[in-house]
Structure formats: C-alpha cells, structure tokens
C-alpha positions as a LaTeX table, in Angstrom:
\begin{tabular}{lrrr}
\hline
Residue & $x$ (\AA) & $y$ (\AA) & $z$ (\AA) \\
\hline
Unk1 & $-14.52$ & $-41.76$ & 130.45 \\
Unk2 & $-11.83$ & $-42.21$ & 133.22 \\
Unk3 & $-11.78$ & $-43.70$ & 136.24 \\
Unk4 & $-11.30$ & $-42.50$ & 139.97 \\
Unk5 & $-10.76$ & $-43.69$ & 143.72 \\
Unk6 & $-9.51$ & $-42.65$ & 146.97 \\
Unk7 & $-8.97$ & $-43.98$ & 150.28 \\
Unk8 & $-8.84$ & $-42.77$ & 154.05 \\
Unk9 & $-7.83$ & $-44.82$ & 156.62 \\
Unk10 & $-9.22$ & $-42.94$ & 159.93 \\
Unk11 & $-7.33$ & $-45.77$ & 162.06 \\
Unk12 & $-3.69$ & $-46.15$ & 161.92 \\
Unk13 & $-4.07$ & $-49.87$ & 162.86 \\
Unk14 & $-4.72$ & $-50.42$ & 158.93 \\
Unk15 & $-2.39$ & $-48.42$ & 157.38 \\
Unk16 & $-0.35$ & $-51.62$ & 156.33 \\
Unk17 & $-3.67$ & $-52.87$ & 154.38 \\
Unk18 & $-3.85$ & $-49.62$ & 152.35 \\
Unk19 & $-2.50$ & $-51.11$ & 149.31 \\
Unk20 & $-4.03$ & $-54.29$ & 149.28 \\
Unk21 & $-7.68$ & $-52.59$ & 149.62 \\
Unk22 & $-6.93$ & $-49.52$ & 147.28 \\
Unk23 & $-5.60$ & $-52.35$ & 144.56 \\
Unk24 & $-8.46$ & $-53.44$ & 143.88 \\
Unk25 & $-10.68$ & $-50.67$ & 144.13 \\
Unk26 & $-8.23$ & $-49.43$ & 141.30 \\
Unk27 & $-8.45$ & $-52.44$ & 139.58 \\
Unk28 & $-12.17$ & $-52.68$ & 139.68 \\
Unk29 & $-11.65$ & $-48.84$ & 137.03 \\
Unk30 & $-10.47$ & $-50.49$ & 134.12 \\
Unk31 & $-12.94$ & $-50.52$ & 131.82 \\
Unk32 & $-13.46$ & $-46.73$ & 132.58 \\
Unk33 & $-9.59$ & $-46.28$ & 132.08 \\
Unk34 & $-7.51$ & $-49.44$ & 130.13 \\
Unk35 & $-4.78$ & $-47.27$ & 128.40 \\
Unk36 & $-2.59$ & $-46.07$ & 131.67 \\
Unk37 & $-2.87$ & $-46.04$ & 135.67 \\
Unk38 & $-1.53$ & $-44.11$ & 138.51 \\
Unk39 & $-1.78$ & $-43.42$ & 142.45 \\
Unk40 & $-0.40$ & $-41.39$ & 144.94 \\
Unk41 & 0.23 & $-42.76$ & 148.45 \\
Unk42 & 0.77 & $-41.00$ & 151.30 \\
Unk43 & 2.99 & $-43.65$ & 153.61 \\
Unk44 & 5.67 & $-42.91$ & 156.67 \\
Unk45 & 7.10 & $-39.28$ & 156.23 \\
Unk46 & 10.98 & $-38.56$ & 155.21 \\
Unk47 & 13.27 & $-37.99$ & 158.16 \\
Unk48 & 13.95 & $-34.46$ & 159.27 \\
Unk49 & 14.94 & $-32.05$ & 156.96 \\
Unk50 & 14.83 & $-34.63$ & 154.07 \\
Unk51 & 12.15 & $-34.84$ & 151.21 \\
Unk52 & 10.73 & $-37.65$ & 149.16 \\
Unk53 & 11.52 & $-37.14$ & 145.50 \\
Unk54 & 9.59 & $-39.36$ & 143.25 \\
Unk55 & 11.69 & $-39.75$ & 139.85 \\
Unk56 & 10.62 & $-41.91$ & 136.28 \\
Unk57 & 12.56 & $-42.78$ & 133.55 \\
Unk58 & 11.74 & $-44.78$ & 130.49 \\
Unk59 & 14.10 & $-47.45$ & 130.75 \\
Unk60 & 12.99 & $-50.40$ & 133.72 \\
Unk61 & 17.29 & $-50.93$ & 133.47 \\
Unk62 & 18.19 & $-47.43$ & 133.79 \\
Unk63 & 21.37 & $-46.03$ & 135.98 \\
Unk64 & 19.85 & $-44.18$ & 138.71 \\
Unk65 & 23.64 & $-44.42$ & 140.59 \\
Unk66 & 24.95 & $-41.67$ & 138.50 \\
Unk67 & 21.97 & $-39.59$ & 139.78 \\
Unk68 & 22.57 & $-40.62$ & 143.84 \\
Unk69 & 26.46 & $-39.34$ & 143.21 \\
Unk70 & 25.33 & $-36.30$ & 141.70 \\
Unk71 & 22.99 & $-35.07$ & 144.56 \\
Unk72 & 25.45 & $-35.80$ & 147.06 \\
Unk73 & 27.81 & $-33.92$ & 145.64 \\
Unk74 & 24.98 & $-31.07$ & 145.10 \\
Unk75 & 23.68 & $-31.32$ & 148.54 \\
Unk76 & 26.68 & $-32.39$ & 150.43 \\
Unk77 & 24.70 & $-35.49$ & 151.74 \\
Unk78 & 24.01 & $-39.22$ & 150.23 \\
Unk79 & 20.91 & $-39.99$ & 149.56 \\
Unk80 & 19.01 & $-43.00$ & 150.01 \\
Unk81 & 17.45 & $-44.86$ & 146.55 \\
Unk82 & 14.85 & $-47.25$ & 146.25 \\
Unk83 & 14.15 & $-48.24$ & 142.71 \\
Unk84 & 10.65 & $-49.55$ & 141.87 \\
Unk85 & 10.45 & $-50.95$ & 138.29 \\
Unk86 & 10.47 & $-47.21$ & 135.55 \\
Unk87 & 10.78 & $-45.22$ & 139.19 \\
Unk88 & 13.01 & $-44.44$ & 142.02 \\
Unk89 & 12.87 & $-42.78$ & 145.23 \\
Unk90 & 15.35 & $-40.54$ & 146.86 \\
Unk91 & 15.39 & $-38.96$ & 150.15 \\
Unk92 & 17.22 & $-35.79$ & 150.00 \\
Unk93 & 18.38 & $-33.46$ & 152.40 \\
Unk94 & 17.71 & $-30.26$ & 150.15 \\
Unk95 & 14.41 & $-28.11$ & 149.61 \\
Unk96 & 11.69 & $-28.53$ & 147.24 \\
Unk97 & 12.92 & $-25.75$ & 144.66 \\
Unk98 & 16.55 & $-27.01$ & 144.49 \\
Unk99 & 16.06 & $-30.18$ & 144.01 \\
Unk100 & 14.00 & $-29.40$ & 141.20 \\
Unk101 & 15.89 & $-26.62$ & 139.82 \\
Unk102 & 19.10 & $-29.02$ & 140.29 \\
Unk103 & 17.23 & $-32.59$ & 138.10 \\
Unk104 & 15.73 & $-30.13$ & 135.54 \\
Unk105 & 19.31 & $-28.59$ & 134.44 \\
Unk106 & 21.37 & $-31.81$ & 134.93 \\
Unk107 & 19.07 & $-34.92$ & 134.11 \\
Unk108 & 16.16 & $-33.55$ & 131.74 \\
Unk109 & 15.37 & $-37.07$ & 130.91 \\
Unk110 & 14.28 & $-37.80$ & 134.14 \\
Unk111 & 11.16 & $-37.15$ & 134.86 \\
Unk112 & 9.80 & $-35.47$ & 138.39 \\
Unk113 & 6.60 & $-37.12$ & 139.54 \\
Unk114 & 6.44 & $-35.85$ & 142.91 \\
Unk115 & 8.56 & $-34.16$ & 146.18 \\
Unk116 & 7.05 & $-34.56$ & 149.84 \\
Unk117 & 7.53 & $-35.37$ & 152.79 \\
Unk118 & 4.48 & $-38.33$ & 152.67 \\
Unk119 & 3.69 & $-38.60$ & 148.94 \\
Unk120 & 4.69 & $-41.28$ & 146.59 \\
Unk121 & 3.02 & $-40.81$ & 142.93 \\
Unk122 & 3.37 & $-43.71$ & 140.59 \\
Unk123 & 2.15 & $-43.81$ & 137.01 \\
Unk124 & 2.82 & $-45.67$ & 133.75 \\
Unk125 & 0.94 & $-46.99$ & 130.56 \\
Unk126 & $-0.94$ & $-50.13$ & 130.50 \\
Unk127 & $-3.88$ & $-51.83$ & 132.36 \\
Unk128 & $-4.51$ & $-51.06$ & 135.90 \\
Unk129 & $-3.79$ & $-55.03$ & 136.79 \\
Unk130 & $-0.49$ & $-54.47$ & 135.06 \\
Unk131 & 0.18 & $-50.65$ & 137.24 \\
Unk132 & $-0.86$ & $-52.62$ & 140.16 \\
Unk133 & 1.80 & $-55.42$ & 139.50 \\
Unk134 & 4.73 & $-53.70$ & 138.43 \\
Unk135 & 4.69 & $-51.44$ & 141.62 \\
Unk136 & 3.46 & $-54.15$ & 144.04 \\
Unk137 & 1.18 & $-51.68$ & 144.74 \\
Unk138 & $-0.81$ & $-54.26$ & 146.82 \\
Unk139 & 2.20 & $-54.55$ & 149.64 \\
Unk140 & 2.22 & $-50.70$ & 150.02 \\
Unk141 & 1.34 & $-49.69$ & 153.18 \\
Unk142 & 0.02 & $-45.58$ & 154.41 \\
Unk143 & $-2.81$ & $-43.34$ & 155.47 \\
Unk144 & $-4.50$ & $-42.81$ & 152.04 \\
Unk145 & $-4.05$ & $-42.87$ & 148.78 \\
Unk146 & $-6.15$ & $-41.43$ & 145.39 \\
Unk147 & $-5.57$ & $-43.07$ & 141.85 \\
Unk148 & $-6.99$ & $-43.11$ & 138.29 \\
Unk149 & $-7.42$ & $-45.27$ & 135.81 \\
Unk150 & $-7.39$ & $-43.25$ & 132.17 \\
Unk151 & $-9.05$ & $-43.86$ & 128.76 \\
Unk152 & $-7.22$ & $-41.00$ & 126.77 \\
Unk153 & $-9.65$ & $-38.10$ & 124.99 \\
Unk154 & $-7.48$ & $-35.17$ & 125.10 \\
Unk155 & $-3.34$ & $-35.85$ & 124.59 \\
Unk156 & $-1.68$ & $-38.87$ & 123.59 \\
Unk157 & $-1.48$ & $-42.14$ & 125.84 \\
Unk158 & 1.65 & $-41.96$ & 127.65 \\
Unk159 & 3.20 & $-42.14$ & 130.88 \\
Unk160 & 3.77 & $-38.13$ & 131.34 \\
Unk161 & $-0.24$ & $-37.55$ & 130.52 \\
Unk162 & $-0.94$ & $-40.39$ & 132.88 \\
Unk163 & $-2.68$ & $-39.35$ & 136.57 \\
Unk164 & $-2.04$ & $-38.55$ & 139.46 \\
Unk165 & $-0.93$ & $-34.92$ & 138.63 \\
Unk166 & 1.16 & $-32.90$ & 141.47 \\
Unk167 & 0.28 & $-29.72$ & 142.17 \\
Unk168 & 2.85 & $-28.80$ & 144.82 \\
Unk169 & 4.46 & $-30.03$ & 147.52 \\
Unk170 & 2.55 & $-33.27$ & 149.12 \\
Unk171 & 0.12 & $-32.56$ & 146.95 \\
Unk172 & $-1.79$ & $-34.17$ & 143.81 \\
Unk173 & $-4.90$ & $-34.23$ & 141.54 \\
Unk174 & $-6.94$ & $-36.43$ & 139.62 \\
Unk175 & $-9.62$ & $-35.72$ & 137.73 \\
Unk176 & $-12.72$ & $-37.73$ & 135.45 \\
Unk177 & $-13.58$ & $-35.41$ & 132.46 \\
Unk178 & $-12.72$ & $-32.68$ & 130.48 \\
Unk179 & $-12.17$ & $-29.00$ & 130.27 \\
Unk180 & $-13.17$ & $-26.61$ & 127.48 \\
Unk181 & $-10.99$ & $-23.71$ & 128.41 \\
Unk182 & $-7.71$ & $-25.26$ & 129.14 \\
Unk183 & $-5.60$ & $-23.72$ & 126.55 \\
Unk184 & $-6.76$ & $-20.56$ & 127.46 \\
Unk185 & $-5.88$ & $-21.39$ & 130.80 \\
Unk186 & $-1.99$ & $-22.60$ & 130.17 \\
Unk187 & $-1.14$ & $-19.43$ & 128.59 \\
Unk188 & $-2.42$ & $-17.65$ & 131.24 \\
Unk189 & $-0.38$ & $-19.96$ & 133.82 \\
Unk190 & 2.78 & $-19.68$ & 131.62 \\
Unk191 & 2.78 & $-15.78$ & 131.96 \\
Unk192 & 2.93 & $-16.47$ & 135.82 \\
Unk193 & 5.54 & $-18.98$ & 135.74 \\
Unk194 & 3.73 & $-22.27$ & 135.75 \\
Unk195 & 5.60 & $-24.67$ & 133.47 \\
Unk196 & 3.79 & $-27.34$ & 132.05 \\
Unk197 & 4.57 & $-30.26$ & 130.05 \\
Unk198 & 2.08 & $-32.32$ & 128.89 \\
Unk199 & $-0.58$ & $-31.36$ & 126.44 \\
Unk200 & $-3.17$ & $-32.91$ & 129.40 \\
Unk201 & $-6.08$ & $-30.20$ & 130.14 \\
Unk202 & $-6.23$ & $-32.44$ & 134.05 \\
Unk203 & $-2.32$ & $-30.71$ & 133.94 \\
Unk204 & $-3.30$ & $-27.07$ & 133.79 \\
Unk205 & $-6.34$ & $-27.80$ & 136.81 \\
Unk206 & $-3.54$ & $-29.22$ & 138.69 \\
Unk207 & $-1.05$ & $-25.77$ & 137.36 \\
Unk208 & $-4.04$ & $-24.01$ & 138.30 \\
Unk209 & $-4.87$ & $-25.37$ & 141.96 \\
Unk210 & $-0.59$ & $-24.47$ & 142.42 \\
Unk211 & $-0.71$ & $-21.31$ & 141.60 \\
Unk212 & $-3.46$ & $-20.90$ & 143.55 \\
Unk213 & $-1.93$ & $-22.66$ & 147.02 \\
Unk214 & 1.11 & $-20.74$ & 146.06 \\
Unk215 & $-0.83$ & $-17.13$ & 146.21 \\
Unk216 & $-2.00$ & $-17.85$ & 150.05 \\
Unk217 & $-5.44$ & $-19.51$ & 148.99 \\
Unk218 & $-6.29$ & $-22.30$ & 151.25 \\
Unk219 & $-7.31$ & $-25.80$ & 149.77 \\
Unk220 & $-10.71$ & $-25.07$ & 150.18 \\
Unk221 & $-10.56$ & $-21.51$ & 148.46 \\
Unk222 & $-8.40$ & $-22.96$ & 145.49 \\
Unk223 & $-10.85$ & $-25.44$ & 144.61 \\
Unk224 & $-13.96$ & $-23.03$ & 145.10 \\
Unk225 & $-12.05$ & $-20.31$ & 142.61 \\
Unk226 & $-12.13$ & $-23.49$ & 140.10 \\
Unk227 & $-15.71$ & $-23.28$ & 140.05 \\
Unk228 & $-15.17$ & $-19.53$ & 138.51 \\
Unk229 & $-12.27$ & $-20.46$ & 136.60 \\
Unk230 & $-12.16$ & $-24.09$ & 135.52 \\
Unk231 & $-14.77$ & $-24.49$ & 132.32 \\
Unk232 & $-15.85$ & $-28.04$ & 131.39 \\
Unk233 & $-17.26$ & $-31.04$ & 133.70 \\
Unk234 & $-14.52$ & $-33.03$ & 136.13 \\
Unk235 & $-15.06$ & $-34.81$ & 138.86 \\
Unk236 & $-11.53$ & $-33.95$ & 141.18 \\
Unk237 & $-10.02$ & $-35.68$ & 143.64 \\
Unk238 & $-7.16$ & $-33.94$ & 145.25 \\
Unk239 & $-4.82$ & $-35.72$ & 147.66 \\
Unk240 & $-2.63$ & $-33.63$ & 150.82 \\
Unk241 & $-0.14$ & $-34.53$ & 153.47 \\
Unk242 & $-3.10$ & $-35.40$ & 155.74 \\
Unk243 & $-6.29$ & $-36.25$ & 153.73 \\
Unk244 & $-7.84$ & $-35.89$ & 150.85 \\
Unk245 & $-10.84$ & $-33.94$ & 149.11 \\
Unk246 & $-13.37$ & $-34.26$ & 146.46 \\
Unk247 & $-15.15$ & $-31.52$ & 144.14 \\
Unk248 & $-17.47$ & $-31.99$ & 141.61 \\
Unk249 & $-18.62$ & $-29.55$ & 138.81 \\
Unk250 & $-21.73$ & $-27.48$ & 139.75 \\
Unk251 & $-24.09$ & $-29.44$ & 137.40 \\
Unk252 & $-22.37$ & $-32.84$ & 138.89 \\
Unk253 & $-22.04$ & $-34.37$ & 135.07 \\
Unk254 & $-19.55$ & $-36.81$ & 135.96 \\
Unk255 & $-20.74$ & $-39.75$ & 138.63 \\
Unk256 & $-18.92$ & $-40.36$ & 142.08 \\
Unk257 & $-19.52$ & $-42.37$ & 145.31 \\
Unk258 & $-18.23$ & $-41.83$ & 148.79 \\
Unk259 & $-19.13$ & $-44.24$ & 151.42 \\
Unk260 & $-18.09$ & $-43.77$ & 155.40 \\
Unk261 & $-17.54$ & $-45.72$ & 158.00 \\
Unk262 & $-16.08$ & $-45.68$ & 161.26 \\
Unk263 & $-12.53$ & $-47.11$ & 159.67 \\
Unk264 & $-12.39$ & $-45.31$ & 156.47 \\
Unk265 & $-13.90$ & $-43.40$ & 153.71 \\
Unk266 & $-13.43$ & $-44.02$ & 150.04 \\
Unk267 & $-14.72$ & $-42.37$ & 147.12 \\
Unk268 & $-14.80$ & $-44.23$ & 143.55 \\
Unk269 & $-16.50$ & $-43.45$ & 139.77 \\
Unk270 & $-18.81$ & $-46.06$ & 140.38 \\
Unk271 & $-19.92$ & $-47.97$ & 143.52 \\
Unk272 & $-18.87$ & $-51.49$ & 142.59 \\
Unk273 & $-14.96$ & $-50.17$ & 143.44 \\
Unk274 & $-15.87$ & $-49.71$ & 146.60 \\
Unk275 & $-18.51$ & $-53.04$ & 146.90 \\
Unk276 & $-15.22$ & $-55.19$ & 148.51 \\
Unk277 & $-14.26$ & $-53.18$ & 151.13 \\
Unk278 & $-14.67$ & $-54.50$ & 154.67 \\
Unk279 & $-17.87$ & $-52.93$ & 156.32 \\
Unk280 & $-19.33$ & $-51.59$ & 153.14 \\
Unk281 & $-22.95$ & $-53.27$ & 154.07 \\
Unk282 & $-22.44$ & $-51.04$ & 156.85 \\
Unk283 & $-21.30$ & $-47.92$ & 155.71 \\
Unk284 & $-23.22$ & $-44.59$ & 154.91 \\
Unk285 & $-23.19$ & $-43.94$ & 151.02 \\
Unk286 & $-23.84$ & $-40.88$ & 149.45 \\
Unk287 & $-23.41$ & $-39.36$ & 145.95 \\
Unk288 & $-21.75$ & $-35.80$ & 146.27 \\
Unk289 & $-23.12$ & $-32.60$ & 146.09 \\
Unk290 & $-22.67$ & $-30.83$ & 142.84 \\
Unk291 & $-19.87$ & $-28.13$ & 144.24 \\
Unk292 & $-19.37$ & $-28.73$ & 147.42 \\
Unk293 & $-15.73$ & $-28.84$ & 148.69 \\
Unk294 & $-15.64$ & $-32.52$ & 150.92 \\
Unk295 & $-12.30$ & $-32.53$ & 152.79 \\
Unk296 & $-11.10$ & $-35.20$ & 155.11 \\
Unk297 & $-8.28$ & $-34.71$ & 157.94 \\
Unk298 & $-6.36$ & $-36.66$ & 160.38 \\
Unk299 & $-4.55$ & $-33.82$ & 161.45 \\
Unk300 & $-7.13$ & $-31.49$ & 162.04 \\
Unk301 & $-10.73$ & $-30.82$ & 162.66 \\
Unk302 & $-12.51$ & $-30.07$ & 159.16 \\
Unk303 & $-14.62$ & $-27.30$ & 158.83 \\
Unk304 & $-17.86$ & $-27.68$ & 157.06 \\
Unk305 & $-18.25$ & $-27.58$ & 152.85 \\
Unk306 & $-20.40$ & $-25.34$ & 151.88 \\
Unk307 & $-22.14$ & $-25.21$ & 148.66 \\
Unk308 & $-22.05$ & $-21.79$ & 146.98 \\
Unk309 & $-26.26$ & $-20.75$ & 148.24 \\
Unk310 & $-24.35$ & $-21.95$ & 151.42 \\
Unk311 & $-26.10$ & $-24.15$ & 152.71 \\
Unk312 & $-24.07$ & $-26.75$ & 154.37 \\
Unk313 & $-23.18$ & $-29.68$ & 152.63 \\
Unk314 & $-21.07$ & $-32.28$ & 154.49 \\
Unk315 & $-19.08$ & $-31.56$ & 157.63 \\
Unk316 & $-16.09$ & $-34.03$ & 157.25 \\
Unk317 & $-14.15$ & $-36.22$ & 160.20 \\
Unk318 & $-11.35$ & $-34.86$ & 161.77 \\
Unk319 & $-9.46$ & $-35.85$ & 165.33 \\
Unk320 & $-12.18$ & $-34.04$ & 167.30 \\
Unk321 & $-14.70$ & $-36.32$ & 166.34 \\
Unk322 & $-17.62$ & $-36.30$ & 163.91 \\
Unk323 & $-20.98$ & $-34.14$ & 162.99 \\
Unk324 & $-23.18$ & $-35.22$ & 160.50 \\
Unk325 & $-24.71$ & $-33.77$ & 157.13 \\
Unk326 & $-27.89$ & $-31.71$ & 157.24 \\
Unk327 & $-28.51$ & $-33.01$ & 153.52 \\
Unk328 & $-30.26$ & $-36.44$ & 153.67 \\
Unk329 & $-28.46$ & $-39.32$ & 151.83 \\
Unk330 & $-29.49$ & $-39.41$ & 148.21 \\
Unk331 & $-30.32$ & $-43.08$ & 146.86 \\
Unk332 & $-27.90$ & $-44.32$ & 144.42 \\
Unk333 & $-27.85$ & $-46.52$ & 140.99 \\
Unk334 & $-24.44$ & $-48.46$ & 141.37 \\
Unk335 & $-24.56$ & $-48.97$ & 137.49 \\
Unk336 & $-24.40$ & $-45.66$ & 136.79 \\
Unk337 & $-21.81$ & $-44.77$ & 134.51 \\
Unk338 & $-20.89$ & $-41.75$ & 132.34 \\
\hline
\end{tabular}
C-alpha cells in the first residue's frame, strides 16, 4: 500500500503556492507510505540551450565542486549548482545523452534523478514530514507537481527504489501497486538497451513507458500499450513538461481521487489529501475510470480519453477551454483505502 498525489495549477497566479499546497497533500500519504518519499516539480524552465540535471549522493556534506569543474571542462561552459540537502542541481549547457553518458563514466556514485528543462525529482528515505522538511519542499514554487509516499513490498527501502521514477526527458512516473510480470519485463527492456538499476517492478513501468516514448508512441499510446503489456494492478501517475496524466488498471484495484476546479486539479490515493485544498467544497470529484488515459495540458488542447469499448471517458482542460465528461460523476467513500 503506497501512496499518491498530483497537482495542476491551471492559473499561473499560484504557481508560487505549489509547494505549500502539494506538502501537505503529500504529507496527508503517510500512513499509506512511512518508509521513503519523493516528488517531481515542474518550476521555471532552464535557460536556452541548458538542461536541469537533478543529481543525489549519499553524503548531506558531499563535494559537488569537483563535479561543477569537471562539466565545465567537459562542456566548455560553467555550470550553475544549487545544493539541496543529499541533492544538487546543475544547469548545463550539453544534451540529455552526454550529460549522462559523461556522470555515468566519471562519477558512478552519483546518482541521476532527473534531466529537463522543467523537472526537479527529489527523493530520499524517511517519513514524508521529514522529505517535506529536508527539501523545503513547502517554499517550492511551479506549475505541477506528482509525488509518492512508499511502504516497500517489492525491493529494499532505499533512496534509489524510492518514487518518482524518470522515464525520459521531463518526464516521470509513480505508481500505487504491484506488477506480476516485471522480471519478465526487464529482460526484455535490457535486450533493447534500457538499463535499470533498482530491483523496483514501478522501475521497469517507468523503462517501459521510455522505450515506448522513445519508439514514436505518443503519451497517450504508451500508456494504452501498458494495458497489453504491464501485468499486475497500479494506479500511475505520470508527470510531463506541461501536465500530467493518470491511468488506472482495467479492473481499477487500486483507489484514486481527482477533483477539478476552475484553479486546479489534483488527484490523491484517498480523498482526505485533497480535503485542504482551497475550493474543494466546490470542486467536481470523481473516481477514475478503470483504463482510461486522463491527461491535463497547459500547453495544448487535450484530446478526449477513451476507454478501450471507446466510449469517451473524460475530455481534459487545455488553453482552449473546457468540455465536460459524458460519464456522470460516480459517488465516492473518502475512507476507502486499499
């Protein structure tokens, strides 16, 4: 039993409250998840031609200098570092590939939790309260984020099997449950390259959902081929550069929330993350569809989710404007929990 949320801000007015309203909707997951945390937040994008690269090490004291000196002398430009408690950001002037290629042969202890130009995935053992602290997640300001709060079943409780998972660039997964064919599915992965390194089964959905992006398939098609492909019961949240989605398995095993209003929409495990937020009274609550793709967008209009009789399921907001669901709200039990 884990723990999910995510947040959409629709209005760019409260981007700087982001992380003070997605900390406690986080916080609200720990009994589902007490033995490690994690979000991904999607804030102000890397300057032109740069890229956001999201490093952990082990050691709160360690020497992340000898790392800046090294990519400048790689890519022939200094980078800027923020450290944040076990992580560091660096904006590099580079590509996604070589700055990967260049940390895996040179600094192997350093661990790669993310590149972007928006995303910012932070992760480590330990209540949420204590995630939340350490990262002053609460003064982080951005458009969305998605996080998880994780009660181990599958692999060992550390900060490497800890959520969010990224699955390419700007992008990331989390996921409540648990898949039966995952082994199956990270040798097939390995034969095409996918590298993993966790003994997570949420790590070979996220492999999966990359290879998938990486072989032309839209968002929407990847996570509709997991329906085929992906055995087991998961809720999955999946966060991009300009939204976020949601899929559930096609027997919808594992509970979820969204509610909607005019300023947001959020999605939790259970509703009582989402029982704070300003204008919940207000806001239109549904449980999802068992698997239907629900996408959100600033960027662009979204096109409709369809389940797979398809009949429409949700059409999502975009900048165009709004149309609603043909499916009538279903009434839902805010203790439910599984």
């Amino acid at each position: 039993m884990c723990g999910i949320v995510g947040l959409f801000l629709k209005q760019s007015s409260l981007e700087p409250e982001l992380g003070a309203l997605f900390s406690e909707m986080l916080v609200c997951m720990s009994s589902r998840g007490p033995d490690s945390a994690g979000f991904a937040v999607y804030g102000t994008p890397a300057p032109a031609g740069k890229l956001k690269a999201i490093l952990q090490h082990s050691n709160p004291d360690f020497d992340w200098s000898a790392i800046g000196v090294a990519l400048e002398k790689q890519f022939r430009d200094k980078p800027s570092v923020e450290v944040n408690s076990t992580h560091a950001r660096f904006l590099v002037k580079t590509d996604v590939q070589s700055i990967r290629s260049f940390l895996e042969a040179n600094f192997p202890e350093v661990r790669i939790m993310s590149v972007g130009r928006r995303i910012e995935i932070m992760k480590e053992t330990g209540l949420p309260e204590s995630v939340v602290e350490r990262f002053s997640l609460r003064k982080i300001a951005g458009s969305h984020a998605i996080g998880h709060t994780r009660m181990a079943t599958e692999s060992a409780v550390t900060t490497e099997g800890s959520h969010p998972f990224s699955t390419g660039v700007d992008l990331c997964l989390v996921h409540n449950g648990s898949l039966s064919n995952h082994n199956r599915l990270r040798r097939r992965l390995g034969r095409e390259g996918i590298e993993f390194h966790t003994e997570n089964d949420t790590e070979v959905a996220a492999g999966y959902f990359a290879w998938q992006l990486a072989n032309g398939a839209t968002l929407k098609e990847a996570l509709e081929a997991g329906l085929e492909d992906l055995d087991g019961f998961y809720t999955f949240a999946v966060g991009t550069e300009d939204g976020f989605a949601v899929l559930r398995d096609p027997i919808a095993c594992k509970p979820a929330v969204l509610a909607e209003t005019d300023d947001y929409v959020a999605m939790a495990s259970e509703y009582r993350s989402l029982a704070n937020l300003p204008g919940i009274e207000g806001a239109r609550l549904w449980e999802p569809e068992p698997a239907v793709v629900y996408n959100w967008s600033r960027t662009q209009r979204c096109e409709p989710a369809f389940r797979r009789d398809n009949r429409i399921g949700v059409t999502a907001w975009g900048v165009s404007g709004r149309q609603k669901s043909s499916q009538p709200d279903k009434i839902l039990n805010p203790s439910s929990r599984v």
